[in-house]
C-alpha positions as CSV (number, residue, x, y, z in Angstrom):
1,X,170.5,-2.2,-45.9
2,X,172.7,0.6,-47.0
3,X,169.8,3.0,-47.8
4,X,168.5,2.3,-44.3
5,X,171.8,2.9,-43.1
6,X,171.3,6.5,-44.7
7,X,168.1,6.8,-44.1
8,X,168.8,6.8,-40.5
9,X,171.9,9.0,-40.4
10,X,169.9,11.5,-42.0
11,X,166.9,11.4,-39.8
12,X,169.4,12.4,-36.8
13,X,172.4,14.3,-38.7
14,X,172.6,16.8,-40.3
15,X,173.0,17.0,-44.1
16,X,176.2,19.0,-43.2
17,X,177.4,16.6,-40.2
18,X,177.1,13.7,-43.3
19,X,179.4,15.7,-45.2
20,X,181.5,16.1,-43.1
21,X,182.0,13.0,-41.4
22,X,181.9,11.5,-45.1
23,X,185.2,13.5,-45.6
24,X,186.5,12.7,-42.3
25,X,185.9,9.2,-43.7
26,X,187.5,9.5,-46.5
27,X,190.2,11.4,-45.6
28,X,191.3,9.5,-43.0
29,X,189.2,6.3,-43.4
30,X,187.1,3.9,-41.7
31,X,189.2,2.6,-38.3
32,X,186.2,-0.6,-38.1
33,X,187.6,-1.1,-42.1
34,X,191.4,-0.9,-40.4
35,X,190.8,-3.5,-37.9
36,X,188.5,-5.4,-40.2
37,X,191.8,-5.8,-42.7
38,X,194.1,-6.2,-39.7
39,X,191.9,-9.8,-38.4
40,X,191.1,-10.6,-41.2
41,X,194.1,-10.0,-44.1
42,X,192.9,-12.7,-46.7
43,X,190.0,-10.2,-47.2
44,X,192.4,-7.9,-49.1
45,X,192.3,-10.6,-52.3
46,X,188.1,-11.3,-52.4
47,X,187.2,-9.5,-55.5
48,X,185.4,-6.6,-55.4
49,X,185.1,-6.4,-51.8
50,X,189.1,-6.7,-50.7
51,X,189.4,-3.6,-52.8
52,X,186.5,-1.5,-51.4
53,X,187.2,-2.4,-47.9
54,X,191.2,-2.0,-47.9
55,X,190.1,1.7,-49.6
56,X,187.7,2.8,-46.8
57,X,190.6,1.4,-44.5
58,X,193.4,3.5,-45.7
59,X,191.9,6.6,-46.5
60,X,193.8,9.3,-48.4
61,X,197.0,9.5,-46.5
62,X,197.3,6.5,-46.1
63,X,196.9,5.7,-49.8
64,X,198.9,9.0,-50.6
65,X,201.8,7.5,-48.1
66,X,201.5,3.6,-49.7
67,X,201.8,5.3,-53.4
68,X,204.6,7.5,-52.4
69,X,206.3,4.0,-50.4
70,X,205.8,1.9,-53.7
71,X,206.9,4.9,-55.6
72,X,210.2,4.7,-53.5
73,X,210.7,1.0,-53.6
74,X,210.2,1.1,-57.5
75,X,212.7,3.8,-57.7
76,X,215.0,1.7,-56.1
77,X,214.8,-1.4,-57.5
78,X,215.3,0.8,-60.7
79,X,218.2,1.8,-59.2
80,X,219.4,-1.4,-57.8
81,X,218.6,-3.0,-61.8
82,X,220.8,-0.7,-62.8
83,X,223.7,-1.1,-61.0
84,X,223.6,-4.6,-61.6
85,X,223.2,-4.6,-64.7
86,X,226.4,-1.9,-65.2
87,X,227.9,-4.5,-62.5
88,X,227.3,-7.2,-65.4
89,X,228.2,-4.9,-68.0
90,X,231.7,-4.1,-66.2
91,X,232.4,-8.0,-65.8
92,X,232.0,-8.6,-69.2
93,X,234.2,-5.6,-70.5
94,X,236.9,-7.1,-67.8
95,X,236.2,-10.6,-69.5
96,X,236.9,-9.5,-72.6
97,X,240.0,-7.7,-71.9
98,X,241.0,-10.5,-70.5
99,X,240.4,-12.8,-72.9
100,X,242.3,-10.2,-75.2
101,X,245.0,-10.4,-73.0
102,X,245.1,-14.1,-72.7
103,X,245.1,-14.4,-76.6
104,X,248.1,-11.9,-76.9
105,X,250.5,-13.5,-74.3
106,X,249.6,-17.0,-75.9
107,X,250.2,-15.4,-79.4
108,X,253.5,-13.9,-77.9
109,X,254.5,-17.6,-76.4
110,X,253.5,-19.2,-79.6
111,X,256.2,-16.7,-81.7
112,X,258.5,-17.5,-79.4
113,X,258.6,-20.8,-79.3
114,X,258.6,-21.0,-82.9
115,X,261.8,-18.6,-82.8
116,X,263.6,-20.9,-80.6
117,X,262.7,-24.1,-82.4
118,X,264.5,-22.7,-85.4
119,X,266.9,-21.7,-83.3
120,X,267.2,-24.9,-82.1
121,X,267.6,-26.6,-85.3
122,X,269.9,-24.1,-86.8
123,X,271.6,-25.2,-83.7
124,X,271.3,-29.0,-84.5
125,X,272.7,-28.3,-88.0
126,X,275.9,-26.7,-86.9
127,X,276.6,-29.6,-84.2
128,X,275.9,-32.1,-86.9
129,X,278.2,-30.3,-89.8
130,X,280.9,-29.7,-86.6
131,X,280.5,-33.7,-85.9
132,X,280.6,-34.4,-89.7
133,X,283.6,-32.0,-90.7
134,X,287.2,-33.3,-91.6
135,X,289.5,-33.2,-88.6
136,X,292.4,-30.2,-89.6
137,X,295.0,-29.8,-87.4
138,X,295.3,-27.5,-84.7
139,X,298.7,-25.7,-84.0
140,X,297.6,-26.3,-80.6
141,X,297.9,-30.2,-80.8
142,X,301.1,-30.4,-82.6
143,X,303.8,-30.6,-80.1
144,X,306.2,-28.1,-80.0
145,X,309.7,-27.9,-81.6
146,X,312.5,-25.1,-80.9
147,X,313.4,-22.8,-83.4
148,X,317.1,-23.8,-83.3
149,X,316.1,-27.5,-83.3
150,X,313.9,-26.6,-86.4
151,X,316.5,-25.1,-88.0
152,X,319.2,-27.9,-87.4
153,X,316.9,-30.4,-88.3
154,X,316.6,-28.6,-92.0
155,X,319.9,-28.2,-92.3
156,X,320.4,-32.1,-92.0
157,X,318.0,-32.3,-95.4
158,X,320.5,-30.4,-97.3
159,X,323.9,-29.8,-98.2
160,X,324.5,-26.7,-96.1
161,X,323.5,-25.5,-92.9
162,X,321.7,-22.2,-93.0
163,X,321.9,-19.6,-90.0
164,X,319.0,-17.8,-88.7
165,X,318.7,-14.1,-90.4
166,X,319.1,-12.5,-87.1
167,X,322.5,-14.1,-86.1
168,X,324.7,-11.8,-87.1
């Protein structure tokens, strides 16, 4: 059927005119091929023939423009990979630092709790041995007597009254 096809075209055209409307063809591609993929889309994944017909549809612009499109969208989803992946990379540095942190401030707590248990029982100790020491007798609990009283009441004791040194 196809070498009838041919066999016609070149009866009326022109080897030249088939040349150039091959180009044409090619170039631009087949519009019946266009419309053929646009009714009928599940055409695009028969094997063998989805191929051939979605190339005489597009032509070479249009395949030009579709690698050029995909060449774009896989540059971007590079792009997009990578900033998500430096996006993961960034939360796991901030985990870490954190986690740093966190273990520091718990180390920190931990030392000083320790410090003020000792402290605590170093405290414990001296209210026990306080509690637990002999009573002495404060100066401030022994009820005052007057000097001249003091003195008369030791000069009862003895023979002799003695005068104060300042007297006179």
């Amino acid at each position: 059927m196809g070498s009838g096809i041919i066999a016609w075209l070149l009866s009326r055209l022109s080897p030249a005119a088939i040349a150039l409307i091959s180009l044409l063809a090619l170039y631009e591609g087949v519009p019946v091929a266009k419309e053929i993929v646009k009714a009928v889309a599940i055409i695009r994944y028969v094997p063998g023939v989805g191929p051939a017909v979605e190339y005489l549809a597009l032509g070479r612009v249009d395949r030009a423009e579709r690698a050029g499109h995909d060449a774009g969208v896989a540059e971007e989803r590079a792009a997009w990979v990578k900033a998500a992946e430096t996006a993961r990379q960034n939360a796991a540095d901030l985990r870490a630092a954190d986690a740093i942190r966190q273990a520091e401030a718990e180390r920190k707590y931990l030392a000083e709790r320790a410090e003020r248990a000792i402290h605590a029982g170093e405290l414990k100790e001296i209210i026990n041995d306080l509690e637990n020491a002999p009573k002495t007798v404060d100066c401030r609990d022994v009820p005052s007597v007057s000097r001249r009283l003091s003195i008369g009441l030791d000069a009862a004791g003895r023979k002799e009254a003695r005068r104060p040194a300042n007297d006179g």
